[in-house]
N, C-alpha and C positions, 0 to 999 in steps of 0.2 A: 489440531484437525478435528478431533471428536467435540470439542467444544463446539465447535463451526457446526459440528453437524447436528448437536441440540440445538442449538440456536435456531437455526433453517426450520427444524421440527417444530417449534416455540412457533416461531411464527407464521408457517404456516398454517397450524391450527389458530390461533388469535386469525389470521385474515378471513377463512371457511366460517368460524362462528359469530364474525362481525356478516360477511354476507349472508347468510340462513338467516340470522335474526333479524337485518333488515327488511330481507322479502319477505318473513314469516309476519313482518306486519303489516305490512299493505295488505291491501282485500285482494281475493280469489281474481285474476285475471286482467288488474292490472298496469299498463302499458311501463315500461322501462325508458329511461334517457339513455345519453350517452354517454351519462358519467356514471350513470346508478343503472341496475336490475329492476326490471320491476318483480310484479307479484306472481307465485307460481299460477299454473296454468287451471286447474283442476283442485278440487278439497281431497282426494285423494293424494296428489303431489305435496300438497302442503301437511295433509298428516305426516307421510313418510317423510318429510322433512324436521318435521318434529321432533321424531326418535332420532334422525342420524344428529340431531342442534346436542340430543343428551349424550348419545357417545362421543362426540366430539370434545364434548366438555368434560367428561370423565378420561380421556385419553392425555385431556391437556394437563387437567389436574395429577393424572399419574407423570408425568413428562416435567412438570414444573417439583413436584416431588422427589426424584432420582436428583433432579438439578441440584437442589438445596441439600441432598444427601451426599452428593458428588457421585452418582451412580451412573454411568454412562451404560446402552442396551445395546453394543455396536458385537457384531461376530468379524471378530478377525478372518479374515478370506473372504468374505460374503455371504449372504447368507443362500444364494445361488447354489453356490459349492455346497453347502452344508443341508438345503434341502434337495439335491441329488443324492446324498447317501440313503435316503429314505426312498429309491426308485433308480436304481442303477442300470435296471432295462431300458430305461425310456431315455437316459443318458448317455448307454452305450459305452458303459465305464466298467470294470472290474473295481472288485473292493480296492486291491492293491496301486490299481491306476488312478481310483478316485483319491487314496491314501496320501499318494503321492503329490497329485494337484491339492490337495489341502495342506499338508504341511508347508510347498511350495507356496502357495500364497501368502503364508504368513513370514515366511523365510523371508525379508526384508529390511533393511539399514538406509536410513535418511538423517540427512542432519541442510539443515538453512545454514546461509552462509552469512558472514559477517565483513563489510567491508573495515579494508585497514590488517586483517589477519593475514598472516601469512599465506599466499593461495589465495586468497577470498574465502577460506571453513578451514575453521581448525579442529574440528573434529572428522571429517573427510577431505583428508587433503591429498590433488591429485598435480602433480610439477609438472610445468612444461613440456620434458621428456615424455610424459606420460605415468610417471611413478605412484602406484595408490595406497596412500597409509590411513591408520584408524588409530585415532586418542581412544586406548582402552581404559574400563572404568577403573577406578579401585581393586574391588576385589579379585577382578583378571587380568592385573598389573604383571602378575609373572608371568603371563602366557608371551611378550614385550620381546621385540626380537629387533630393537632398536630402541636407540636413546630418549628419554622422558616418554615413558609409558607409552609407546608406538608400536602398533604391531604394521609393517609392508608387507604387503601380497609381492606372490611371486611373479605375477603376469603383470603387461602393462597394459597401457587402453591408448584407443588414439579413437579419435573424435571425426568423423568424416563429414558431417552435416554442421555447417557455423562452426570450423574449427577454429578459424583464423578469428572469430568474434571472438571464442572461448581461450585462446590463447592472451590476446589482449587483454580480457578483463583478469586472467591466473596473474599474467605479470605488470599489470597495475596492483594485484591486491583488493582486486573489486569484490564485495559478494557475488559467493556461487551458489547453488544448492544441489545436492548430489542424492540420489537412491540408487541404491545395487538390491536389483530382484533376482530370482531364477525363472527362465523359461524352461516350463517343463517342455515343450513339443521338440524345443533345439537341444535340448539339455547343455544349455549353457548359461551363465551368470554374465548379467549386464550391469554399467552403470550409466548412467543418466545424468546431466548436468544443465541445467534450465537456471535462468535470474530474469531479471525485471528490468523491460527496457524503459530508459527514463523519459520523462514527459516530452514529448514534440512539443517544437518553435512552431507557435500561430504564425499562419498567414492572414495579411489584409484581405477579406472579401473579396475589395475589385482585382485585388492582384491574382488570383486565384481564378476572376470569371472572363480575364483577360482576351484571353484566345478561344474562349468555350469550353466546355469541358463535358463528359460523359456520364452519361444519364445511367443508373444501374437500378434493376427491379426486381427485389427479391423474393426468389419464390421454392417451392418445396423440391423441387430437382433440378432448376437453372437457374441462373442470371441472363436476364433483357437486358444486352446495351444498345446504346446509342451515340453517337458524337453527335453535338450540338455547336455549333459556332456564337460569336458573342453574343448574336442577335437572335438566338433560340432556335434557329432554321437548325432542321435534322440535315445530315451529312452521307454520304454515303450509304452504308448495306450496315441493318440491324447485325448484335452479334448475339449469339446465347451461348453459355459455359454450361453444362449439365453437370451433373455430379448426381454417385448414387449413395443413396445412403443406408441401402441394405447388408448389413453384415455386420461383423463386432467392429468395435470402439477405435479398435486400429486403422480398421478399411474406410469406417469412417471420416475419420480424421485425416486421412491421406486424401481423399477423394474432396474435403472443403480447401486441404493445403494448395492441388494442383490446380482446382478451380481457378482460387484468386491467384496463385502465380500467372497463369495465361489473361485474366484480368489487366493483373497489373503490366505485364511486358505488354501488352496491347498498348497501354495508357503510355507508358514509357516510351514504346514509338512512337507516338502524337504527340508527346512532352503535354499534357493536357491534366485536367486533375479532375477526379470522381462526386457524383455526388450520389449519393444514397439514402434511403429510407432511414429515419432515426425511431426504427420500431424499436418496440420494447415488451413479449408475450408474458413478461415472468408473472403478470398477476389478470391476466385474460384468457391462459387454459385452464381453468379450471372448472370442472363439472358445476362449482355452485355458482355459477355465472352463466354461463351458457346450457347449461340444464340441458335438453335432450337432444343437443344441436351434436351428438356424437359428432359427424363426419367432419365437422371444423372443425373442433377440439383436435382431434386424431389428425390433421392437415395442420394445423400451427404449432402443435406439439412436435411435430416429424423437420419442422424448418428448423434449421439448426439457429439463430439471429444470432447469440450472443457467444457464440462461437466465432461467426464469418464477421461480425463487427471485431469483435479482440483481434481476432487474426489478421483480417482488414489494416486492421490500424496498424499493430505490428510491422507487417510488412510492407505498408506502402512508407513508413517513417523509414525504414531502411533505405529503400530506395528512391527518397525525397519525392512524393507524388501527393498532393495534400489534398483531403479528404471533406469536403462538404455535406453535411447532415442537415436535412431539411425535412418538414413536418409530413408526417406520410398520409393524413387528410385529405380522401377524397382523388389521390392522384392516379389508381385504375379505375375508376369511374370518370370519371372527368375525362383521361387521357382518349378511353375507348368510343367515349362521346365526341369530344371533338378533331382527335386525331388518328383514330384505325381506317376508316372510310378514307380519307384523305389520302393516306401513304398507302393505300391495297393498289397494290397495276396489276397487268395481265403477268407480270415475271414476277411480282412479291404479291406474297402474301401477310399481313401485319396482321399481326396477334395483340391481343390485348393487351400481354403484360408487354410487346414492344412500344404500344402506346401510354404504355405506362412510365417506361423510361423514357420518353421525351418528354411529357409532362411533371417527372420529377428534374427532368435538368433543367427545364424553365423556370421551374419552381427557385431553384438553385441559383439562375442568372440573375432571378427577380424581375423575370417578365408571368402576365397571366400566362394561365393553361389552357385558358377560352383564346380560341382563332379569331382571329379577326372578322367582321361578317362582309361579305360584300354587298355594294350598293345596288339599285336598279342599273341594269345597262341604260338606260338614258340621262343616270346622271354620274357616269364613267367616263373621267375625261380621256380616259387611253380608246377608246371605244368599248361597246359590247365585248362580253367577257368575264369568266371569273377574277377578281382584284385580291385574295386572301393571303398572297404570299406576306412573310414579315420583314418589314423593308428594314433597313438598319438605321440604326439612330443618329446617326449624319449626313442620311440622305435629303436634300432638299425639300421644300415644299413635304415634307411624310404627313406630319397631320397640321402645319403652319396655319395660321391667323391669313385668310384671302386676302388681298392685296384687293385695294377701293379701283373701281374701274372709274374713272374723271369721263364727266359727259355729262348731257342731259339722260333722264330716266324715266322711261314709259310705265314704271309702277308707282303708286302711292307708296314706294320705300323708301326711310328717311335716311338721311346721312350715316356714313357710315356703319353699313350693313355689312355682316359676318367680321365684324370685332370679337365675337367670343368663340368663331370657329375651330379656334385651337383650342377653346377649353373644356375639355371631354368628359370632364367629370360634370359638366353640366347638360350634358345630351346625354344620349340614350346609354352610355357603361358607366350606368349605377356601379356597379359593384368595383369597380376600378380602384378608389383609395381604401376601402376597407382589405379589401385584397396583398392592394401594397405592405399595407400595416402590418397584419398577419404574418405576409413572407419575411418584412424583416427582424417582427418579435422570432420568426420560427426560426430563424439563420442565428 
């Protein structure tokens, strides 16, 4: 675990001093792509960028240092805990109460589990019944109040969340992994037992976009859905999940579990399957990228993504619902362009990110996110009228090659006229194969 967590350090300094030095060499002002930053704004930004390129690179060199010494900088408990002892006012803690939450934090036993062992960890092994024993070390061999150096607790545990999974895998002998903390606010001692669920059976594409499937749009306190049918027509009434994510790490973490549970029991009564954004923020918040854009830095930092995708996946493999990741390019713009106005009545109102999720599950079926345009009413064979619905892909005559009318012809048009009217890529949606292409390098 402290290795992981120099490493993280490692590289995030290596990525910060690869970005400073590239903007620091473009000229004052500019312009950035989409793949690259451009150049700071101002000669004043770009000094100050100078001196932080030097501390950055002496923090690395101190960091790369400890490594090769084996020096690890980490405060057992946090270092949260450890800087409240220096301001217990502002904390609201007595010495003795702060005392106690610190040694509490470190009061801690974990051991990873091994499959084929006995239990699944043979250093915290917890039976069926419930029973908790501990492989003590060597030198605390006599403390042993069971057979081959075992000391059992006198209480047992039972497991009320995934018990029936955690029973399965004790009596297969699968890995487990286990931590027993102290809550100081309960004053009680917990144990915890988590593994690793194994890789999900792919599904075929088409089998997946078979019946349609729901469009999900991620954003910093809900999920925009949508059901889409095969032919990309929106369904029914948008839905949104909210979830808060103010408060500690617990409340947090409850608020993205119950999210996607009502998610997925939605999904699971349409028997339908998800598709989502295959975002990825881990190298896009950071200050030397986005430089004064605070308020989106502080807006993608607060989206939990790699949290709600882990867990996403997690639990939709449980309850066999299979999960579609499509490129997230362009799909709230696009959607709020060609499809919020469409879908707003006098009883709904569509929001952008719900326009968003329909254009992410087209994206997903592998149809465009562009609507269809209608023609002049004079050359509508239904009569005058909008024509933009999307018809389905076995409906007759949809976009067919005209049929030759036999006769004499009042125009200098020669035989066989509109031969290529089915061919689309040759009128006016340019953009139609490159499109395709894209969708399905991005699936």
């Amino acid at each position: 675990m402290l290795l992981e967590l120099v490493v993280d350090e490692l590289a995030w300094l290596e990525a910060s001093i690869r970005t400073i030095a590239h903007r620091l060499s473009l000229p004052v002002g500019e312009r950035g792509s989409k793949r690259a930053p451009g150049g700071y704004r101002t000669r004043q930004e770009w000094f100050a960028k100078t001196r932080r390129l030097h501390l950055l690179e002496e923090r690395l060199a101190v960091e790369r240092a400890d490594r090769e010494s084996g020096r690890v900088r980490v405060v057992r408990g946090g270092k949260k805990t450890a800087r409240n002892r220096h301001n217990l006012t502002a904390a609201q803690l007595t010495e003795a109460e702060w005392r106690q939450r610190w040694e509490a934090s470190r009061w801690f036993l974990q051991a990873d589990g091994e499959s084929g062992k006995r239990f699944g960890n043979e250093t915290i092994r917890v039976t069926p019944d419930g029973e908790v024993s501990i492989k003590l070390p060597a030198p605390l061999a006599h403390l042993a109040n069971a057979p081959n150096g075992r000391y059992v607790f006198a209480s047992r545990v039972r497991f009320h969340h995934r018990g029936a999974e955690w029973a399965d895998r004790v009596l297969s002998n699968r890995a487990i992994a286990y931590r027993v903390h102290y809550d100081v606010g309960r004053s009680r001692w917990y144990l915890t037992a988590s593994w690793t669920i194994p890789p999900v059976k792919t599904v075929p594409l088409p089998e997946a976009r078979k019946d349609g499937l729901i469009g999900v749009d991620t954003n910093a306190d809900h999920l925009a859905a949508w059901r889409l049918d095969e032919h990309g027509n929106p369904r029914g009434e948008p839905r949104r999940f909210f979830f808060d994510l103010d408060g500690p790490a617990s409340y947090r973490d409850a608020q993205v579990r119950h999210t996607l549970i009502r998610l997925l029991h939605w999904a699971v009564r349409r028997g339908l399957s998800i598709a989502i954004e295959d975002l990825d923020f881990a190298a896009e918040k950071t200050r030397e990228k986005h430089g004064r854009r605070k308020r989106f830095r502080k807006l993608i930092s607060g989206m939990p993504i790699s949290k709600l995708r882990a867990r996403l996946v997690s639990m939709a493999a449980e309850l066999g619902i299979t999960i579609v990741a499509v490129d997230p390019a362009y799909t709230s713009v696009w959607g709020a362009q060609h499809w919020q106005k469409p879908l707003t009545s006098k009883t709904r109102k569509t929001t952008r990110h719900d326009a968003a999720s329909v254009a992410i599950g087209r994206r997903a079926l592998g149809h465009r996110i562009r609507r269809r345009t209608a023609p002049p009413p004079a050359h509508q064979s239904d009569g005058p009228g909008h024509r933009t619905a999307q018809a389905g892909g076995g409906t007759p005559g949809r976009e067919g090659t005209r049929p030759r009318i036999p006769g004499p012809r009042t125009r200098s048009t020669g035989t066989g006229c509109g031969a290529n009217a089915g061919d689309q890529d040759a009128q006016h949606r340019w953009e139609h194969p490159a499109e395709l292409v894209q969708l399905m390098l991005s699936l």
